[in-house]
C-alpha positions in Angstrom: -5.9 -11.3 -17.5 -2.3 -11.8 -19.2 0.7 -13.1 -19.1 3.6 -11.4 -20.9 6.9 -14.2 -21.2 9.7 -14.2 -23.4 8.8 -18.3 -24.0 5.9 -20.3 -24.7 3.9 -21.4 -21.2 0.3 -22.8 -20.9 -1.9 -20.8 -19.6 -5.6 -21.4 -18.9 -8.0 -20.3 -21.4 -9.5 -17.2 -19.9 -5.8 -15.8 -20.0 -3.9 -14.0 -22.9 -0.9 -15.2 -23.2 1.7 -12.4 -25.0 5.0 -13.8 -26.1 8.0 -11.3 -26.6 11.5 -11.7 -27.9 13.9 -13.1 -25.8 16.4 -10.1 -24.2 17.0 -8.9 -20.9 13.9 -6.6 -19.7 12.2 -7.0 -22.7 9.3 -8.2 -21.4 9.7 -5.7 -18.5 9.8 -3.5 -21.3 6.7 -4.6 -22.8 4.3 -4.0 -20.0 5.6 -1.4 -18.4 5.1 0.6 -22.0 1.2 -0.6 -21.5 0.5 0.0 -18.3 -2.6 2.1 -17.1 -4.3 2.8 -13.6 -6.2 0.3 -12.4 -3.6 -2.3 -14.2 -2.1 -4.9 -11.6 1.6 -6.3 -12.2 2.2 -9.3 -10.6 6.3 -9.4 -10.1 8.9 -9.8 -8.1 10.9 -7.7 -10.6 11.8 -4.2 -8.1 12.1 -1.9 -11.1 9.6 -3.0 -13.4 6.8 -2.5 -9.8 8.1 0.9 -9.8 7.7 1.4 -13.3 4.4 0.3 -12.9 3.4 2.1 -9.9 5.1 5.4 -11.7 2.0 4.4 -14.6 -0.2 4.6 -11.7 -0.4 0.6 -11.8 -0.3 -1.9 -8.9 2.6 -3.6 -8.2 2.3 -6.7 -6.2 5.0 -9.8 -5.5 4.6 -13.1 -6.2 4.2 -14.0 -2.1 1.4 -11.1 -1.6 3.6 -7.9 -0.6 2.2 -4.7 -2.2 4.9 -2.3 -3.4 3.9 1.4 -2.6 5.2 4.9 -3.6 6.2 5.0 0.1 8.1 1.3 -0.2 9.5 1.3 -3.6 12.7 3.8 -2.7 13.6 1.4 -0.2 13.6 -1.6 -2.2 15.3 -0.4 -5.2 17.8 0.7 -2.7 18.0 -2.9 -0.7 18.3 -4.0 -4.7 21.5 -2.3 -5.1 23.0 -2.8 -2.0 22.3 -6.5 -2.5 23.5 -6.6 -6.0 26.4 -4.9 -4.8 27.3 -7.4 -2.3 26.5 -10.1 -4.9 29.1 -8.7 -7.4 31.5 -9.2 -4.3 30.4 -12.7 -3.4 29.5 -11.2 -0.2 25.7 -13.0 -0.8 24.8 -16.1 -2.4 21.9 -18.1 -2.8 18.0 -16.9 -4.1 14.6 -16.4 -2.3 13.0 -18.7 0.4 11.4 -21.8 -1.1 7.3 -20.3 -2.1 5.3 -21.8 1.2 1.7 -22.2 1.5 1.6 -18.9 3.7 3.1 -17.2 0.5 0.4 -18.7 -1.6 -2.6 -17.5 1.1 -1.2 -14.4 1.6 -0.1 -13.5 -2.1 -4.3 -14.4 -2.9 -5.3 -12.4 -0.1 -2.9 -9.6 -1.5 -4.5 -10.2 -4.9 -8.5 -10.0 -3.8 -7.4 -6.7 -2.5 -5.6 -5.1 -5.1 -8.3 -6.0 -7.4 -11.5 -4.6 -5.0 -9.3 -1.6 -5.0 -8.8 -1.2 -8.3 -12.3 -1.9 -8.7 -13.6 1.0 -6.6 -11.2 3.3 -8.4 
C-alpha cells in the first residue's frame, strides 16, 4: 500500500509513504503516470479516478462509491456544472461531514475492489 502527498503525514509501517512537490495535481500527476490494472486509487479527486480507470485502475471515493467507465462521464460532468455554479457563487460550502456509514460502507467498498482485483 501507499500513500502519495505533497506533505509529510504518518503513516503506519506497512505503508510507503511517497512525498511529491508541492503544486496543484502534482500528486494527481504522480500516480496517475504509475498506475497499472489491478491498482486501486482511493480519491475523491473526479479526474484523477478517471485517469485511473483510463490505466485500467480502480477508482474508489473516500465514503465507498466505485467510479465506473459507465459513471465517470457523469461525474466529471456534475464537476463542471458544479464548478461553474461555484465560480458564480451560486454554491457554497463542501461535502457532508465523513459518518460512520461512510466509514462501513467505504471498507465494504474497499474488501471488494481488492477481491476483485484479486481474481483478475
Amino acid at each position: 500500500m501507499q500513500v502519495v502527498s505533497n506533505s509529510f503525514m504518518r503513516v503506519p509501517p506497512d505503508v510507503t509513504l511517497t512525498v511529491v512537490d508541492a503544486g496543484p495535481d502534482v500528486a494527481d500527476d504522480w500516480i496517475a503516470e504509475r498506475v497499472q490494472p489491478g491498482d486501486i486509487v482511493v480519491t475523491n479527486d473526479i479526474p484523477l479516478a478517471s485517469r485511473t480507470l483510463k490505466a485500467g485502475g480502480a477508482a474508489l471515493g473516500a465514503t465507498g462509491k466505485a467510479f465506473t467507465e459507465s459513471s465517470i462521464g457523469a461525474a466529471l460532468a456534475q464537476r463542471e456544472l458544479m464548478e461553474h455554479l461555484r465560480s458564480f457563487g451560486e454554491v457554497g460550502g463542501g461535502p457532508k461531514p465523513f459518518s460512520a456509514q461512510d466509514r462501513s460502507r467505504f471498507l465494504s467498498a474497499l474488501d471488494a475492489a481488492v477481491m476483485k482485483a484479486k481474481r483478475s
